[in-house]
C-alpha positions in Angstrom: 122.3 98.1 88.0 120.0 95.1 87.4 117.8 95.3 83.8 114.5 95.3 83.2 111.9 93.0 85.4 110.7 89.4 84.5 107.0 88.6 85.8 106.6 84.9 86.3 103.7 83.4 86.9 103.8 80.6 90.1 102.1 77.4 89.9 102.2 75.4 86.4 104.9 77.4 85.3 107.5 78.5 88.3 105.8 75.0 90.7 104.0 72.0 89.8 101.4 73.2 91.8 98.7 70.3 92.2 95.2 70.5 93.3 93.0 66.8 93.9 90.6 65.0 95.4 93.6 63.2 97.5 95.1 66.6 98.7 91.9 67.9 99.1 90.2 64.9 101.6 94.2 65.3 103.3 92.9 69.1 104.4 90.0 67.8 104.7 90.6 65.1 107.4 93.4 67.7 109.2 90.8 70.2 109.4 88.1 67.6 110.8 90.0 66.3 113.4 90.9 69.8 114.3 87.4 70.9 114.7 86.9 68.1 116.9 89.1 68.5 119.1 87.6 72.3 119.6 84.6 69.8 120.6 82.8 70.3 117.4 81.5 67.2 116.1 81.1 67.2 112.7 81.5 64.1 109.9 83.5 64.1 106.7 80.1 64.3 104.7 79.0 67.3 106.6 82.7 69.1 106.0 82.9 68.3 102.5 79.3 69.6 102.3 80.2 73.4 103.6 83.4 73.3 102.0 82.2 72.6 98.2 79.5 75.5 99.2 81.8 78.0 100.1 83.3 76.8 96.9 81.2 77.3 94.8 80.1 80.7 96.0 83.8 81.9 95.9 83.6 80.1 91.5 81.0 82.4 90.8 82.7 85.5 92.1 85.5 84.9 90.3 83.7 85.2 86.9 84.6 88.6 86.8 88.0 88.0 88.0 87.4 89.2 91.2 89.7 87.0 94.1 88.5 86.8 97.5 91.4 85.4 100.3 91.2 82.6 101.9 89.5 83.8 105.2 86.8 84.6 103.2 86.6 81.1 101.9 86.5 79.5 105.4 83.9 82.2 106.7 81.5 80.9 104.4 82.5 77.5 105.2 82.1 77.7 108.7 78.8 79.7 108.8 77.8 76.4 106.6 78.5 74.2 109.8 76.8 77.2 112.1 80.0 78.4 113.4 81.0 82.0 113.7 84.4 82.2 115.4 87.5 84.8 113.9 89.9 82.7 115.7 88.5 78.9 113.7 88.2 80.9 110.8 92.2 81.8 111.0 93.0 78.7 111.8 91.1 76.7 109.0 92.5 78.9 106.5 96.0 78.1 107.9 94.9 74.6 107.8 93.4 74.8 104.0 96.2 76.8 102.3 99.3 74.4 103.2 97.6 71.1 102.8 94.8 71.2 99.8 97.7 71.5 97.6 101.3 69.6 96.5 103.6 72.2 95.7 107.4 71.8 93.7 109.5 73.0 91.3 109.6 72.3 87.7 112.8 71.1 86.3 115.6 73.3 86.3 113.5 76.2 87.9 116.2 76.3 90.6 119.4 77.2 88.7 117.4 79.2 86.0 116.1 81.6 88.4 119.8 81.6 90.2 120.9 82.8 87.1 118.6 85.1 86.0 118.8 86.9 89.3 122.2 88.0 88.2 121.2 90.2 85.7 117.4 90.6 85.8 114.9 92.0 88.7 112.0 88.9 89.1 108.8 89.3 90.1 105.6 87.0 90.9 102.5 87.4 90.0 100.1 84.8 90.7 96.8 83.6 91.4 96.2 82.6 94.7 93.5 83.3 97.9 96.1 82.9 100.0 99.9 83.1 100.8 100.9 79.7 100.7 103.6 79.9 97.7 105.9 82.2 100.4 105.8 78.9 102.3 106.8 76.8 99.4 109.3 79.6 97.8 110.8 79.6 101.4 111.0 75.8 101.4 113.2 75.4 98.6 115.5 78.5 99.3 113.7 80.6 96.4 111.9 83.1 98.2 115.3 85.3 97.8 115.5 85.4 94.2 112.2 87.3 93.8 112.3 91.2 94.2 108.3 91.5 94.3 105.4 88.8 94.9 102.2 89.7 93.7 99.1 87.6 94.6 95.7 88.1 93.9 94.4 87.9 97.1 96.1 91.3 97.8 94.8 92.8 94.9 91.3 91.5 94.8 91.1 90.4 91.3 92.6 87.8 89.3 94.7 87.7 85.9 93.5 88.4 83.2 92.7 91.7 84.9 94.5 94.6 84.1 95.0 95.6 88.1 97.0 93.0 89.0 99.3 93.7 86.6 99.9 97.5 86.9 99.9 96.7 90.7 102.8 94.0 89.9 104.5 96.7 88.2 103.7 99.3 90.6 105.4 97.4 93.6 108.5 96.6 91.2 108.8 100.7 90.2 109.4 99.8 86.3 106.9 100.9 83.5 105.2 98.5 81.0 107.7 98.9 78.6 110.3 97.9 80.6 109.3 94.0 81.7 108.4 90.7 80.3 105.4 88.8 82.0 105.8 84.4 81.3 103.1 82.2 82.2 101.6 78.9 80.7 98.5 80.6 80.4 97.2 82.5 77.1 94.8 84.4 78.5 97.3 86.1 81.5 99.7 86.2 78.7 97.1 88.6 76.7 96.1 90.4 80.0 99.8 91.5 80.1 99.8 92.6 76.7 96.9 94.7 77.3 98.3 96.9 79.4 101.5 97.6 77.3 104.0 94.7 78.9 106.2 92.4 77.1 104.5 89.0 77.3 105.4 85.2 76.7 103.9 82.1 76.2 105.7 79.2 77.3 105.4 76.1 79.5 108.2 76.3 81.8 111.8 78.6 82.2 113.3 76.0 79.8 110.7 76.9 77.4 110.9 80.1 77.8 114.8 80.3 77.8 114.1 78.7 73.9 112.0 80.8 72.8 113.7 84.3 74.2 
């Protein structure tokens, strides 16, 4: 029988998980030339427009940790351009979610997990309006390690809130006292503390392999 659950969190712990100006204008220019060839003719400067909009709107709702999923996002961004269409909406969100982002693992993340896996049940829980770390997980044959995923989106709020947590835990069928929650992040760290789980602060699994 496998001890106790670890909760990981996914990108700047688990993944490099990085979010710029160049991965954003790649999205960007896929998304563009998509919409063209629907035979909507918009510019850069008008997409970049809608999408820091929807943006910021989605910012703001988050200061109460609430986490909206990506459709969401690309609803608002849409209606920004005058478009209303379920099936556009899908497909930007498809569109957004694997290319906004660079994705890999950090360091040793790889072997650590294999081992861990022997003896421990792991869990996500991450931050996310959408699904893309499945993608990535899948990508480097990690996917399998992981008896639960947790991600915000599905939850509809965000770390530090205490629902995403008890949901983590609720999915993996283990009771506070029972797991350790790692992240990079103080602030998730004390969110898992305030509900009663085990909790670390470290930068990566080689970190927190030193300090356990």
């Amino acid at each position: 029988m496998k001890k106790p659950n670890m909760f990981f969190d996914y990108g700047g712990f688990l993944f490099n998980y990085d979010f710029d100006r160049q991965t954003l204008f790649r999205a960007h220019d896929i998304a563009l030339r998509h919409l063209n060839s629907e035979g909507l003719n918009f510019n850069l400067d008008q997409l970049s427009k809608a999408h820091n909009e929807a943006i910021n709107t989605y910012l703001e709702a988050r200061r109460d940790f609430t986490e909206w999923p990506m459709d969401k996002i690309m609803t608002l961004m849409l209606g920004n351009l005058g478009i209303h269409s379920a099936d556009l909406t899908s497909q930007m969100s498809e569109i957004y979610k694997l290319n906004d982002h660079d994705s890999t693992p950090k360091g040793n993340s790889l072997k650590i997990l294999n081992d861990l896996a022997l003896t421990k049940k792991l869990g996500i829980i991450s931050n996310l309006p959408h699904d893309s770390l499945i993608y990535e997980l899948e990508r480097y044959g990690m996917k399998g390690l992981f008896d639960t995923i947790t991600i915000s989106y599905e939850v509809g709020v965000r770390k530090p809130h205490p629902r995403i947590y008890t949901e983590a835990m609720k999915r993996a069928n283990v009771k506070p006292g029972d797991c350790l929650f790692v992240s990079h992040d103080d602030e998730e760290v004390n969110g898992a503390r305030a509900v009663g789980m085990e909790a670390v602060l470290a930068d990566s699994l080689e970190e927190m392999i030193g300090v356990l």
